[in-house]
MARBA-3410 file (N, C-alpha, C, O; in Angstrom, 1 decimal):
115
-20.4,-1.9,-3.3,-19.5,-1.2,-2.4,-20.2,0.1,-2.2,-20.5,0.8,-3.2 ~ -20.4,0.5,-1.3,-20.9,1.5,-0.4,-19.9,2.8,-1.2,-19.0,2.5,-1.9 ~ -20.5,4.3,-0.9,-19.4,4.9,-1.3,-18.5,5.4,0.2,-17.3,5.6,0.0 ~ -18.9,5.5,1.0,-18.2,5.4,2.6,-17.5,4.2,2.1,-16.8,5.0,1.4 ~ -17.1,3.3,1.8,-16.5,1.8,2.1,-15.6,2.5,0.9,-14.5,2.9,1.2
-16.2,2.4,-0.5,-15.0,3.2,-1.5,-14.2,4.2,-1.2,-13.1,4.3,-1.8 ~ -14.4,5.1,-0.3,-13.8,6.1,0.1,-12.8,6.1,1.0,-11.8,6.7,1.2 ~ -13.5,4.7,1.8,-12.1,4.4,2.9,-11.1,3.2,2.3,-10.0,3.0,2.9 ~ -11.5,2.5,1.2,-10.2,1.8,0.9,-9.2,2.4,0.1,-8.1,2.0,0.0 ~ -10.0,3.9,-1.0,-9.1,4.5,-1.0,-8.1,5.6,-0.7,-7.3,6.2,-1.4
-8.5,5.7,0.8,-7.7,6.2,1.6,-6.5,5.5,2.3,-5.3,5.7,2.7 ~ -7.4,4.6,2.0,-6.0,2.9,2.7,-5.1,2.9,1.9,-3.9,3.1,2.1 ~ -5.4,2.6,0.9,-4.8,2.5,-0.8,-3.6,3.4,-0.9,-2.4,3.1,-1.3 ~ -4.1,4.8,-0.5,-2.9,6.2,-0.5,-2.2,6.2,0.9,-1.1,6.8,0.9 ~ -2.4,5.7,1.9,-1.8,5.8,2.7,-0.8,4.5,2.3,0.4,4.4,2.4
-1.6,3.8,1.9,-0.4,2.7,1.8,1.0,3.0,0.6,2.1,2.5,0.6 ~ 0.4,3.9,-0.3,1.0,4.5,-1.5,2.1,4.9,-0.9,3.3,4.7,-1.2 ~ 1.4,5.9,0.3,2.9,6.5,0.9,4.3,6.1,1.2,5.5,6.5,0.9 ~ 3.5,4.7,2.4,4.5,4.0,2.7,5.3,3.0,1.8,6.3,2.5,2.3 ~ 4.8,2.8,0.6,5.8,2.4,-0.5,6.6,3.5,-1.1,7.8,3.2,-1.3
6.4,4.6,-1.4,6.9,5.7,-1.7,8.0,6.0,-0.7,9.1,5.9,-1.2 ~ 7.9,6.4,0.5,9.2,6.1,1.9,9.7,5.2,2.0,10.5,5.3,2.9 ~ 9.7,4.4,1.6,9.9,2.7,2.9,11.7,2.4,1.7,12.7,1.8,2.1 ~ 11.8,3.0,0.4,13.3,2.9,0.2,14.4,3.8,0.8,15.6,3.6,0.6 ~ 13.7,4.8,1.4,14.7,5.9,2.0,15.0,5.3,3.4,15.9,5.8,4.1
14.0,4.3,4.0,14.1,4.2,5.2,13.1,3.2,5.7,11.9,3.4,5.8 ~ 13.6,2.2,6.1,12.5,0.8,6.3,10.8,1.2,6.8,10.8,2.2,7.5 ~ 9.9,0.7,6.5,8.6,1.5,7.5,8.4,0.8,8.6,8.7,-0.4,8.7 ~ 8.0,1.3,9.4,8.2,1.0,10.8,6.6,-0.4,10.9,5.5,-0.3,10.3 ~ 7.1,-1.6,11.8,6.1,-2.5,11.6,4.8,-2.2,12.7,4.9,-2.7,13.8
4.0,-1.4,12.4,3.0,-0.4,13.4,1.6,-1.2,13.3,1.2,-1.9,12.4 ~ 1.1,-1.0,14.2,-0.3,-1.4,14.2,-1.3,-1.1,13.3,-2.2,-1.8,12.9 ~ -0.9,0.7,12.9,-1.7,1.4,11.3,-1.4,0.6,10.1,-2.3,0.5,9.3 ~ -0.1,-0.2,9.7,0.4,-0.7,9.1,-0.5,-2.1,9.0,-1.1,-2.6,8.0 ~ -0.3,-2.4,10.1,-1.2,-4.1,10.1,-2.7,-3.8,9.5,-3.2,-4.7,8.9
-3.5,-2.5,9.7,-4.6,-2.3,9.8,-5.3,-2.0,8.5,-6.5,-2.0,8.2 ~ -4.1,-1.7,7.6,-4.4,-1.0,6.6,-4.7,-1.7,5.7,-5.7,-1.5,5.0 ~ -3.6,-2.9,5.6,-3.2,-4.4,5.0,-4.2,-5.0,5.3,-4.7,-5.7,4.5 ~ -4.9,-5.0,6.8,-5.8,-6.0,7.0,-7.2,-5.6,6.1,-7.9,-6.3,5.3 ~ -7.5,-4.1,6.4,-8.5,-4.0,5.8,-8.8,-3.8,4.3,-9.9,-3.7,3.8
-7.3,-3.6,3.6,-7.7,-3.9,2.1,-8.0,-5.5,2.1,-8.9,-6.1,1.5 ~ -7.1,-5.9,2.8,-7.3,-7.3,2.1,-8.8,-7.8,2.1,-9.4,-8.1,1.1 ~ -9.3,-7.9,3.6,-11.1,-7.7,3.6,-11.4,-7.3,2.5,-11.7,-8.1,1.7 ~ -11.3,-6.0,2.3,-12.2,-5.2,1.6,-12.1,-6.0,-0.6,-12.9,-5.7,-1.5 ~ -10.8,-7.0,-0.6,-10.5,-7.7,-2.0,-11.9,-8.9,-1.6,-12.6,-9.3,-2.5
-12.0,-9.1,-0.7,-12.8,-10.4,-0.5,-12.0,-11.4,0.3,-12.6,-12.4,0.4 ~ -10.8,-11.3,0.9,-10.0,-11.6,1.7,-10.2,-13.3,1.3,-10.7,-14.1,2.0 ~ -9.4,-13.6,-0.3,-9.3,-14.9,-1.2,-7.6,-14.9,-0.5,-6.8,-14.1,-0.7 ~ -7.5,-16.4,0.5,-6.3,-16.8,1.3,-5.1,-16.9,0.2,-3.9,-16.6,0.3 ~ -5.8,-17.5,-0.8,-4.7,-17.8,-2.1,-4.2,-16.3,-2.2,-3.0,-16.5,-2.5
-4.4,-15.1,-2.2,-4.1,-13.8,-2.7,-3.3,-13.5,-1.2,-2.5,-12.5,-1.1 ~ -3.6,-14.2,-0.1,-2.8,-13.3,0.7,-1.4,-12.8,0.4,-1.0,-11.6,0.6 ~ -0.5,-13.8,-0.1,0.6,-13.4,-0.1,1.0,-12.4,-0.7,2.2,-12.2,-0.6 ~ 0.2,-11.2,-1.6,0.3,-10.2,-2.1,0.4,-9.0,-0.6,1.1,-8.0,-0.6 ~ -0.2,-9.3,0.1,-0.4,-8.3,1.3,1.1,-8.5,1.9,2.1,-7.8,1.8
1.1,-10.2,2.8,2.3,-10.5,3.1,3.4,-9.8,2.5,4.1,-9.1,3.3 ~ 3.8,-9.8,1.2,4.7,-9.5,0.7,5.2,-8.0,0.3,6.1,-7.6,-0.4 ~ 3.9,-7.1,1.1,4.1,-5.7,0.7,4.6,-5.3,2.4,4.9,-4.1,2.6 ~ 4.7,-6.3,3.5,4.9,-6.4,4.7,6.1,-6.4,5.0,6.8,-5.5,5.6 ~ 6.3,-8.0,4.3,8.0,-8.3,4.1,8.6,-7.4,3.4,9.7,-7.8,3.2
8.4,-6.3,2.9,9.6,-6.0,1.6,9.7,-4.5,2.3,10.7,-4.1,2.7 ~ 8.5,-3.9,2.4,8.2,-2.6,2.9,8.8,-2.6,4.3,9.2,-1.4,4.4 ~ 9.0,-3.2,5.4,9.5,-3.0,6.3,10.7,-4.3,6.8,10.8,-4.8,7.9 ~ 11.5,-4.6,5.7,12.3,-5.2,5.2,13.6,-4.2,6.0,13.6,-3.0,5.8 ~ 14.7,-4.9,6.9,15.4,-3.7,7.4,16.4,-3.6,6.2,16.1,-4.3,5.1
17.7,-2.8,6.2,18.7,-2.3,5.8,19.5,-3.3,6.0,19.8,-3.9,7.0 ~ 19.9,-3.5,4.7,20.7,-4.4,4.7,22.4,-4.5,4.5,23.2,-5.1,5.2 ~ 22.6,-3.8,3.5,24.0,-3.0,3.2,24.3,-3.2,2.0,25.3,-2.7,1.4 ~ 23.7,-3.8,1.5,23.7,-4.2,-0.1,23.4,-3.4,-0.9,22.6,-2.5,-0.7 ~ 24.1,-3.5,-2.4,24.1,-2.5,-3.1,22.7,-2.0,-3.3,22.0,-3.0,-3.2
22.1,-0.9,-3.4,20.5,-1.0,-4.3,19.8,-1.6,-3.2,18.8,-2.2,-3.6 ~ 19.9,-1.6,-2.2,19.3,-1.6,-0.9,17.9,-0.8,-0.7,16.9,-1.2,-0.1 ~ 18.0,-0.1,-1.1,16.7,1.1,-0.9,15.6,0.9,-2.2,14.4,0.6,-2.1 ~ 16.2,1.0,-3.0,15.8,0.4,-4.6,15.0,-0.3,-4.5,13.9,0.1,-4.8 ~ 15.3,-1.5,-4.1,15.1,-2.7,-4.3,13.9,-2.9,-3.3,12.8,-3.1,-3.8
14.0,-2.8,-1.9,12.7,-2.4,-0.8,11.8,-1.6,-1.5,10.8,-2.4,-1.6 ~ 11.4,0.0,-2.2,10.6,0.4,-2.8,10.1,-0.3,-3.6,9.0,-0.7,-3.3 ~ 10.7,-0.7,-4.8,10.2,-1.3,-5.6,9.6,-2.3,-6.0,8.8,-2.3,-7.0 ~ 10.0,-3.4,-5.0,9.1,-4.1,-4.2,7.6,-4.0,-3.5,6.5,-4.4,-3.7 ~ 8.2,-3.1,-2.7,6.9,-2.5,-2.2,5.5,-1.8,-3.1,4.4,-1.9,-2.7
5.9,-1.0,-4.2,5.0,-0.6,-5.1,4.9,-1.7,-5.8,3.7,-1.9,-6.1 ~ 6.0,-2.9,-6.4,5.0,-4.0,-6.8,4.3,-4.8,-6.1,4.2,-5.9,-6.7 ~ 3.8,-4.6,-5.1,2.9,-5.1,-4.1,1.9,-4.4,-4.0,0.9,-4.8,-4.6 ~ 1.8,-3.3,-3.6,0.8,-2.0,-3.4,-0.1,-2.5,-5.0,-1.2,-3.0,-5.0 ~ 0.7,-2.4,-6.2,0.1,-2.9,-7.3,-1.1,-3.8,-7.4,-2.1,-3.8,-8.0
-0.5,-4.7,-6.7,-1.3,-6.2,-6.8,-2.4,-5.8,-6.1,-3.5,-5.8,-6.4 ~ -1.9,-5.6,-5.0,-3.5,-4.9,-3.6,-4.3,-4.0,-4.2,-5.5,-4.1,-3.8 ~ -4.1,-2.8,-5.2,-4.9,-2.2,-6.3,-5.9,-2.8,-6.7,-7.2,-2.8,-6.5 ~ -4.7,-3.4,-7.6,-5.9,-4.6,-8.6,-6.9,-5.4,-7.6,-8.1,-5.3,-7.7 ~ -6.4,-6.0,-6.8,-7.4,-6.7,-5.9,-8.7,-7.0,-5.0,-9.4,-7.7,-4.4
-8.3,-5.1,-5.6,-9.4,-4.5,-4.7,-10.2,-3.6,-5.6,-10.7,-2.7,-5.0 ~ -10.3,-3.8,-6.9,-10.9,-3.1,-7.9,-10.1,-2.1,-8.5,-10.7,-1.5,-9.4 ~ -8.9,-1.8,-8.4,-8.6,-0.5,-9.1,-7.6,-1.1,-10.2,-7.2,-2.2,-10.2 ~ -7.4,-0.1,-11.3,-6.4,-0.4,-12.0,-5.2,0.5,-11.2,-5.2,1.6,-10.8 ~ -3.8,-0.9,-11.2,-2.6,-0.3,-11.1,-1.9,0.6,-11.9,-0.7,0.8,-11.9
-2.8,1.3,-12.8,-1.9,2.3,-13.6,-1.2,3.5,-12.8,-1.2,3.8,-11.6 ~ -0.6,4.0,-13.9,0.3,5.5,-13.4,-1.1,6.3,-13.0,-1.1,6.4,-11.8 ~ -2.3,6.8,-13.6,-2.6,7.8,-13.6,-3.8,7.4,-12.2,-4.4,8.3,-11.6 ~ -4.0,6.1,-11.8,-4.9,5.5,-10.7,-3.3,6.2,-9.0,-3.4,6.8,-8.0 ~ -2.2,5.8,-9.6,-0.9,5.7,-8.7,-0.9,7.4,-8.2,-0.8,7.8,-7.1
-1.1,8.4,-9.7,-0.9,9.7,-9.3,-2.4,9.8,-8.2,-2.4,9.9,-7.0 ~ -3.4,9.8,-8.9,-4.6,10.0,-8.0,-5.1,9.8,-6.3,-5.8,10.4,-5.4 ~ -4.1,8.6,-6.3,-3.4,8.3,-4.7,-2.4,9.2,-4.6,-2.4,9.4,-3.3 ~ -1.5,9.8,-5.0,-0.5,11.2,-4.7,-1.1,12.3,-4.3,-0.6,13.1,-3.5 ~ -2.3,12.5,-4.9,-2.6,14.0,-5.0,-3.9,13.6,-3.9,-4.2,14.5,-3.2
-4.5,12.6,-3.8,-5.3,12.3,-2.4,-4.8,12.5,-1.1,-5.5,12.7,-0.1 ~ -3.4,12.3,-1.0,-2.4,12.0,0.1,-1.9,13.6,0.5,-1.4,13.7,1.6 ~ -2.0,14.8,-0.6,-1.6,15.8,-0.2,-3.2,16.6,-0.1,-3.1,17.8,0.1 ~ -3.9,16.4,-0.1,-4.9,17.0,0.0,-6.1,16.2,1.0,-6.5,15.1,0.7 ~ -6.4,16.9,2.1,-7.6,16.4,2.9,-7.3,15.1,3.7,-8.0,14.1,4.0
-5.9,15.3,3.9,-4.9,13.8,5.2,-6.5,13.1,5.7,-7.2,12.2,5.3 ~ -6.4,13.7,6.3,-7.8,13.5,7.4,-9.0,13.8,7.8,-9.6,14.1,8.8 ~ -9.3,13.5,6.2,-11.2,14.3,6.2,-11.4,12.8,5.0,-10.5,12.3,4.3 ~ -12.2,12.5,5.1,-13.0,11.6,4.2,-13.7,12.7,2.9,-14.0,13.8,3.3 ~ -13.8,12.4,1.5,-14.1,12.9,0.6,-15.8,13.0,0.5,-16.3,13.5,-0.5
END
């Protein structure tokens, strides 16, 4: 892996961080950045068809509407970062806390500059 190519998946990686981080206060909207982001981790894992459903399912959950049910919000986040998780792993990173903070502190610093 290139470090241009490392640098942009983990940029994908934190942005995608985000939108698991939001997506329980408020469904994420199903956007074309969204398709793009997904598509290109998934590429970037080796895009193995058996593994899709890990992407699929950070799709389904993350932009999962409101439903009215208890734990509603909960339950969509949490979801969604256990997905985000899997796409991690899948793409070289460990899902740990301290890989999770490093995408936090990437996401507040340099939005839109490559490292």
């Amino acid at each position: 892996m290139t470090l241009l190519h490392e640098q942009l998946v983990r940029k994908a990686l934190a942005a995608l961080s985000e939108i698991a981080d939001e997506c329980g206060e408020r469904p994420a909207r199903k956007t074309l950045g969204l398709r793009f982001l997904l598509m290109y981790t998934f590429a970037a894992s080796g895009a193995d068809p058996k593994l899709k459903w890990i992407w699929d399912s950070f799709w389904v959950e993350a932009t999962a509407p409101r439903s009215g049910r208890t734990m509603d919000a909960y339950i969509r986040g949490t979801n969604a970062r256990s997905a985000l998780a899997g796409i991690c792993r899948e793409v070289g990173y460990p899902p740990d806390s301290e890989f999770l903070r490093h995408l936090a502190r990437q996401r507040e610093t340099s939005e839109h500059t490559i490292e």
